[in-house]
C-alpha positions as a printed Julia matrix, in Angstrom:
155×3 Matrix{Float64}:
   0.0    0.0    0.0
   1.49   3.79  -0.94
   1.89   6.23   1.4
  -1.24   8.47  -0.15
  -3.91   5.33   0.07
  -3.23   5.33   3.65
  -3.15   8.96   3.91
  -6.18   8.86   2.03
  -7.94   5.72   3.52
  -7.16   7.17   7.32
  -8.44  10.61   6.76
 -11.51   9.03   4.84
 -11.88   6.71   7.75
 -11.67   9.39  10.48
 -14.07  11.78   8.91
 -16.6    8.56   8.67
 -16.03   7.62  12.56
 -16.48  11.18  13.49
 -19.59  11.85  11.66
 -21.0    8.85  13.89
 -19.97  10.17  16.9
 -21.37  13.34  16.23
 -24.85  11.46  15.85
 -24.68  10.32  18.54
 -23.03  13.25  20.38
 -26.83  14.9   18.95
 -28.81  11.63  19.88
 -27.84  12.32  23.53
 -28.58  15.81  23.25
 -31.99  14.85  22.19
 -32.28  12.48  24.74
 -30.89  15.1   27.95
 -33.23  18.41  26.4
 -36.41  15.66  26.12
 -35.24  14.73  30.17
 -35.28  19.06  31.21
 -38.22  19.56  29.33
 -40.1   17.65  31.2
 -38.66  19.49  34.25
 -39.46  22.49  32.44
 -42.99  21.78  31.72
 -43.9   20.25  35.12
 -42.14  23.52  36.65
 -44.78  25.54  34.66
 -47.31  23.7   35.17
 -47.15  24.75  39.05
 -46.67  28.29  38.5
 -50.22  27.59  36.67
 -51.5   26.1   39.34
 -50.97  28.66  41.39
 -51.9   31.5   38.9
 -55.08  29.48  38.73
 -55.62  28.89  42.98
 -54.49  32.45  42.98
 -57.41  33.44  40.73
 -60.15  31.55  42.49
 -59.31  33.5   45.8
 -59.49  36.61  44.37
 -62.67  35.68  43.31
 -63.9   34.46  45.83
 -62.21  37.1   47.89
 -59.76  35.77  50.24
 -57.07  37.14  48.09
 -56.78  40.83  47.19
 -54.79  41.02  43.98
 -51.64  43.79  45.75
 -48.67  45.12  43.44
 -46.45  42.6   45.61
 -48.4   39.76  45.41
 -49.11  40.02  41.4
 -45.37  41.03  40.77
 -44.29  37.56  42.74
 -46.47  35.66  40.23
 -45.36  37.4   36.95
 -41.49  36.87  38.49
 -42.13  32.53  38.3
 -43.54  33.43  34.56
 -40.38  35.74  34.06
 -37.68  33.28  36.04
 -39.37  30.45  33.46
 -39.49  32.08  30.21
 -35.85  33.74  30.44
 -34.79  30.73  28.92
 -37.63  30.01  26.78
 -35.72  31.38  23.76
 -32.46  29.42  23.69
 -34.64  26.03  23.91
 -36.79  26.42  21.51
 -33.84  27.47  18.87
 -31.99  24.21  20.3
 -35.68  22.22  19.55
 -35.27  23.61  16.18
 -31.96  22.89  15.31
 -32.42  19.0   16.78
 -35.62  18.59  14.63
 -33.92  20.15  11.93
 -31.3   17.3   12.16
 -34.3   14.92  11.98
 -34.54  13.84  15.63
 -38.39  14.22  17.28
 -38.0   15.94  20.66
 -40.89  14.54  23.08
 -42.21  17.46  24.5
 -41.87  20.16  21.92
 -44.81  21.2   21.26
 -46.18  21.47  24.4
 -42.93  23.43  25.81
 -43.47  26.03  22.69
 -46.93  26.47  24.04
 -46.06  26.75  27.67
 -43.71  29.16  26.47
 -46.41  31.56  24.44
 -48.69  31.38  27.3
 -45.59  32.72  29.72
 -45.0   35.48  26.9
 -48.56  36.39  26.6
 -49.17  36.36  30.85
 -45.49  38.66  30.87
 -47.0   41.29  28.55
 -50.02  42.0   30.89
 -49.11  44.98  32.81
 -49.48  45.22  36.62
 -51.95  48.42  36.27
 -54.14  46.52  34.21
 -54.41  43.22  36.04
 -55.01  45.1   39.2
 -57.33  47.07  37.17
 -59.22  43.99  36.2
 -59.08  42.95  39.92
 -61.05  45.76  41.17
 -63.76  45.29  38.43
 -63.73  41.24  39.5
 -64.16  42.66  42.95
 -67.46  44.88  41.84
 -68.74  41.72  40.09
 -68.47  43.81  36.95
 -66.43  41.49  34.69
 -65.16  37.7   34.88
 -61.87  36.89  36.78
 -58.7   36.72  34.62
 -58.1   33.16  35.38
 -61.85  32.17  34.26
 -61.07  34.12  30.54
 -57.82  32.47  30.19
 -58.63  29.25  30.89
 -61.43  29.28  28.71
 -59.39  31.0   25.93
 -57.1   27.9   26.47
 -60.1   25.11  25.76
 -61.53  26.95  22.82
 -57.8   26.8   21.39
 -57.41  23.2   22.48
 -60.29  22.67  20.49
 -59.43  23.88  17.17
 -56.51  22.06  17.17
């Protein structure tokens, strides 16, 4: 064998083993984001929770919606969707590679509704508040969550 076919063989051969351990370097990655979105989404899902327990005492009035108390709840959907942005663009770039990350969808969603609850401003929630108060409109937590099943429904 020359020289240059085992130059040639070797460097073929190293760019073929790499290019499987890269695969699988991705396959994990797939594997570890599916693991912390599930964290992710069950961490959301009690900051729901209490959005939504928070809700029903205000309506029923054993919870007066304060700047402090409304400003503790929109800091769990701020703390959450800081990141919100990096994971979906690594989602994207994994299913862009072909793999199916469990748990996409609903994490893009989760992270919409943290968006959409972020860009409601403290004035106008404890705005809405007082009206809930004076029986004049529905609580916040009713309208969203009804919002939500219509949604769920089209899909």
């Amino acid at each position: 064998m020359t020289r240059t076919t085992h130059h040639f063989l070797t460097g073929q051969l190293d760019a073929y083993s790499e290019s499987w351990q890269h695969d699988h370097a991705d396959a994990l990655a797939c594997w570890e984001l599916e693991a912390r979105l599930e964290i992710a989404l069950a961490l959301f899902h009690v900051i729901r929770r209490i959005d939504q327990e928070m809700a029903q005492q205000v309506e029923a009035r054993r919870l007066n919606w304060d700047a402090s108390t409304v400003d503790q709840l929109l800091n769990f959907y701020r703390t959450w969707e800081a990141p919100a942005a990096q994971i979906v663009a690594r989602i994207a770039e994994l299913e862009s590679k072909g793999f199916v990350v469990r748990g996409a969808e609903e994490f893009r969603r989760a992270a919409l509704e943290a968006r959409s609850t972020l860009n409601i401003s403290l004035d106008r929630l404890e705005h809405s508040a007082q009206q809930a108060r004076e029986g004049k409109l529905r609580p916040l937590g009713e309208v969203r969550d009804e919002l939500r099943r219509q949604s769920d429904a089209r899909r």
